[in-house]
C-alpha positions as CSV (number, residue, x, y, z in Angstrom):
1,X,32.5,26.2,-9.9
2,X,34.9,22.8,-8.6
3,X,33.1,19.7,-9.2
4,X,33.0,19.6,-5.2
5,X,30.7,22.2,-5.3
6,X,28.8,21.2,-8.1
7,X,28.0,17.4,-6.4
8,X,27.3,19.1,-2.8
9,X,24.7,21.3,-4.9
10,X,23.4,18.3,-7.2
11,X,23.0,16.7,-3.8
12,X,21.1,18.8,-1.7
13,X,18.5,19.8,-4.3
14,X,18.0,15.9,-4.9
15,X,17.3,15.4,-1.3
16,X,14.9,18.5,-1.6
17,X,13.0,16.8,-4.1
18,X,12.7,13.4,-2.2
19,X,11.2,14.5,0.8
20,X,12.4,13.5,4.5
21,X,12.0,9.9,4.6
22,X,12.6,8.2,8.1
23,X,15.4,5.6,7.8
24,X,12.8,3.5,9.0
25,X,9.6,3.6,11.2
26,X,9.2,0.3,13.5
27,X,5.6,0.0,15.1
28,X,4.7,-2.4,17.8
29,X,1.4,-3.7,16.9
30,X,-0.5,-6.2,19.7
31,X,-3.1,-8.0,18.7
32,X,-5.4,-7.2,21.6
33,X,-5.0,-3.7,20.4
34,X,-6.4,-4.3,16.7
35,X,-9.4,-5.9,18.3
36,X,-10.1,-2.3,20.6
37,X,-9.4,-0.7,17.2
38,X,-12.3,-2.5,15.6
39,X,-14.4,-2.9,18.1
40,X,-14.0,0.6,19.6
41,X,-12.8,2.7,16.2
42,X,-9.3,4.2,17.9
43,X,-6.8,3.2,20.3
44,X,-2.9,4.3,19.7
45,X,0.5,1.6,19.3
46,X,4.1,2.3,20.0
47,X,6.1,3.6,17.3
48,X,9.8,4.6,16.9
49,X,11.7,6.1,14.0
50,X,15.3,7.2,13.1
51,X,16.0,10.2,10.2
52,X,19.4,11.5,9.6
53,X,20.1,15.1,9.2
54,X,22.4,16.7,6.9
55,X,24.5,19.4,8.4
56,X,27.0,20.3,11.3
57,X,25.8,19.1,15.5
58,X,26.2,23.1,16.3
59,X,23.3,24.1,13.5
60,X,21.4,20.5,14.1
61,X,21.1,21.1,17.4
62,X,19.8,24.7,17.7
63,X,17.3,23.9,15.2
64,X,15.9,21.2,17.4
65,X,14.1,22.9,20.0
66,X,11.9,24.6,17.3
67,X,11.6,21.5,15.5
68,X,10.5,19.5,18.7
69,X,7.8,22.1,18.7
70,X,6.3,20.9,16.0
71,X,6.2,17.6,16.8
72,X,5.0,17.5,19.7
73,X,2.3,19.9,18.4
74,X,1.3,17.3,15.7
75,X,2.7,13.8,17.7
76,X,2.5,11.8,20.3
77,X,5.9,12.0,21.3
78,X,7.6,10.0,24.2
79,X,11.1,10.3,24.1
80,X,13.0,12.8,21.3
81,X,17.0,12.4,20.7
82,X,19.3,13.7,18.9
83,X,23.8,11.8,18.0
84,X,26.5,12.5,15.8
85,X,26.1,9.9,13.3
86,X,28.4,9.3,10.2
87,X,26.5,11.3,7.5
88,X,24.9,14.4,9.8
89,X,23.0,13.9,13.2
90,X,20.4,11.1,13.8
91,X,17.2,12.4,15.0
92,X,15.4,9.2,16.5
93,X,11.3,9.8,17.5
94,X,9.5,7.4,19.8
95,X,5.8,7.9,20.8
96,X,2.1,6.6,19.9
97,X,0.6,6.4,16.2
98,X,-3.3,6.3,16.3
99,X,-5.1,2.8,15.1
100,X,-7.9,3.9,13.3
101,X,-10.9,1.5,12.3
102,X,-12.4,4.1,9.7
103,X,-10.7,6.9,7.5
104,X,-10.5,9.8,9.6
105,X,-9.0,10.8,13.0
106,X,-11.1,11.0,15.9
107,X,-11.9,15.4,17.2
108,X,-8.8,16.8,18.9
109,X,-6.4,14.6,16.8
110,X,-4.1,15.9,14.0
111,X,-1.5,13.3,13.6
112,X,0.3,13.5,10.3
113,X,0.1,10.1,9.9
114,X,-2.0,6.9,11.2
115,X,-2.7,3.1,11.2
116,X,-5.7,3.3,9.1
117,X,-8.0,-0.6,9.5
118,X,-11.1,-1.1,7.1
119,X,-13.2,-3.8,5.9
120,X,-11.4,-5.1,2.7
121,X,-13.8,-4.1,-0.7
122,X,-11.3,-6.6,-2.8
123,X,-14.1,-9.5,-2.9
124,X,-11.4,-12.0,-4.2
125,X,-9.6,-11.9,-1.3
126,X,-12.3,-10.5,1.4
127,X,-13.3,-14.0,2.8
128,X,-9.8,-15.1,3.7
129,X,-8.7,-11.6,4.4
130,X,-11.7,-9.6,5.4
131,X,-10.0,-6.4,7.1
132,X,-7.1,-3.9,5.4
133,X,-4.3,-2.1,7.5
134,X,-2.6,0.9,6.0
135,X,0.0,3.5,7.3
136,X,-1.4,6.8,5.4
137,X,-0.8,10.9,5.9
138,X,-4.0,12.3,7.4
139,X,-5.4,15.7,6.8
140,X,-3.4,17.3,9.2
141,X,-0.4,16.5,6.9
142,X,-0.4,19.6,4.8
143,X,0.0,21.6,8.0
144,X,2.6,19.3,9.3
145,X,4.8,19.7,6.3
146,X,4.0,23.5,5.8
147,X,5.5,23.9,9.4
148,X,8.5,22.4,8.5
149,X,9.2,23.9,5.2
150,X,8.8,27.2,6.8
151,X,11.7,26.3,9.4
152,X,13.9,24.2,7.2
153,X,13.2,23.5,3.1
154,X,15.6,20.1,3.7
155,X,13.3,19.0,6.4
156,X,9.8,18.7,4.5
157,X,8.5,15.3,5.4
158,X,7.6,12.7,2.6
159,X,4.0,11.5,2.7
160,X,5.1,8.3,1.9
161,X,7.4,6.1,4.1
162,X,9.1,2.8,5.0
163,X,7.7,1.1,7.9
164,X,8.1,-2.3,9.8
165,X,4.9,-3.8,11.2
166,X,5.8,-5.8,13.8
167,X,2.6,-8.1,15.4
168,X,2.5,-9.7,18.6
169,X,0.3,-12.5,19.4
170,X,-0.8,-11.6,23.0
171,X,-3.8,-12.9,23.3
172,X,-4.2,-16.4,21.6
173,X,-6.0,-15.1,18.2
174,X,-5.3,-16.2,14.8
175,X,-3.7,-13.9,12.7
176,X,-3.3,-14.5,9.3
177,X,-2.0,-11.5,6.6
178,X,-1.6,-11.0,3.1
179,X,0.9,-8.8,1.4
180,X,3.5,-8.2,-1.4
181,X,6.6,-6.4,-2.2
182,X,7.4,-7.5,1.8
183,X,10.9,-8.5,3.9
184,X,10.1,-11.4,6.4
185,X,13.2,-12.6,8.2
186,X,15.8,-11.2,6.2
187,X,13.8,-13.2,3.1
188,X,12.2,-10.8,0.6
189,X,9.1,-12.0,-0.8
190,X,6.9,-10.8,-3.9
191,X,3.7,-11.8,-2.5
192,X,3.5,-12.8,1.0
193,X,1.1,-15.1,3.2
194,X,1.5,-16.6,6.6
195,X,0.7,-16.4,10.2
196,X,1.7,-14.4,13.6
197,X,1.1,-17.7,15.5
198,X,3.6,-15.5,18.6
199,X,5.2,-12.9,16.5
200,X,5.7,-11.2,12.8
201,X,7.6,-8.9,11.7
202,X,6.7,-7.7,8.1
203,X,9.0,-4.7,6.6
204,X,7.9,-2.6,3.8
205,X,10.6,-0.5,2.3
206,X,12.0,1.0,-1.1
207,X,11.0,0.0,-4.4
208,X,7.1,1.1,-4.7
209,X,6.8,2.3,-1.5
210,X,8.9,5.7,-2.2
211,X,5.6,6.2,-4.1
212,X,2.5,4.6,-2.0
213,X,1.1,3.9,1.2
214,X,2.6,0.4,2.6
215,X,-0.5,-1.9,3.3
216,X,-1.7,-5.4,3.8
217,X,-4.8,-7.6,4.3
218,X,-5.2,-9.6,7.5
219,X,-7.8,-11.9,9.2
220,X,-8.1,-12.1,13.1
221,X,-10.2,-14.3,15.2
């Protein structure tokens, strides 16, 4: 066996072992919409996230309708596409996460994944920050990822992955959050406090959070 063969090999059982990670998943977070989530337990935000696939457009492609399948079945999907891109094809996803006040999805969801807010049980840091926001799989995850092992074993999704939260101060509030292990305008920061006074964008990528759910503490008014 050439050494070719033996890295191509090395490298595709790797990959199998991570999980499909999204290059990235950027959500739009207002925060008139935190406020219904609260005060009303669910609404749903804008999201949008690029993966790359391994393998030629011709395979990529016809794979795609029976992937989109199970998407749709499981997201709230908008707009789906699919370009040649210099490692495989990129796959990028943009629909609607839920934005959950709680731990559980309302009936007649199944999302594999949500924004999850609850009332933060850390008493040191509960009266500045008295409210927790976490992307986490949901129970419908184990279904999600059994139906795309079945159709592809490269393709299982990773429960954990990279995420930007990016806030928007529509309505006049004061937003203040707390977080580590964060990027802030190109600046990476080990522990992380400040304010969305128009707009905040807080990435969470790498590092620790190829092995946990990305969260931070916030206070609104």
């Amino acid at each position: 066996m050439n050494n070719l063969l033996k890295g191509l090999i090395f490298y595709c059982f790797l990959f199998m072992l991570m999980g499909c990670k999204a290059e990235i998943i950027e959500t739009k977070i207002k925060t008139e919409k935190l406020k219904i989530a609260i005060s009303q337990k669910f609404t749903t935000i804008p999201f949008k996230a690029k993966i790359t696939l391994m393998g030629d457009e011709k395979d990529t492609r016809q794979q795609m309708e029976t992937f989109q399948n199970i998407l749709e079945k499981y997201i709230e999907v908008e707009d789906l596409e699919i370009s040649k891109s210099m490692m495989g094809m990129d796959l990028v996803i943009e629909g609607n996460i839920p934005l959950v006040f709680g731990d559980k999805l309302p009936k007649g969801r199944q999302d594999p994944w949500a924004l999850f807010v609850k009332k933060n049980e850390r008493k040191v840091l509960a009266t500045q920050f008295p409210f927790v926001l976490t992307l986490r799989p949901t129970r419908s995850f184990g279904g999600f990822k059994n139906e795309f092992s079945e159709k592809n074993i490269l393709l299982v999704p990773d429960p954990y992955q990279p995420i930007v939260f990016k806030f928007r101060n529509n309505d006049g509030s004061i937003l203040k959050i707390f977080s580590g292990g964060v990027e802030v305008a190109g600046k990476h920061f080990a522990v992380f406090e400040g304010s969305a006074d128009k707009r905040l964008s807080i990435r969470m990528k790498g590092g620790v959070y190829d092995h946990v759910n990305p969260l931070l503490f916030f206070r609104l008014e």
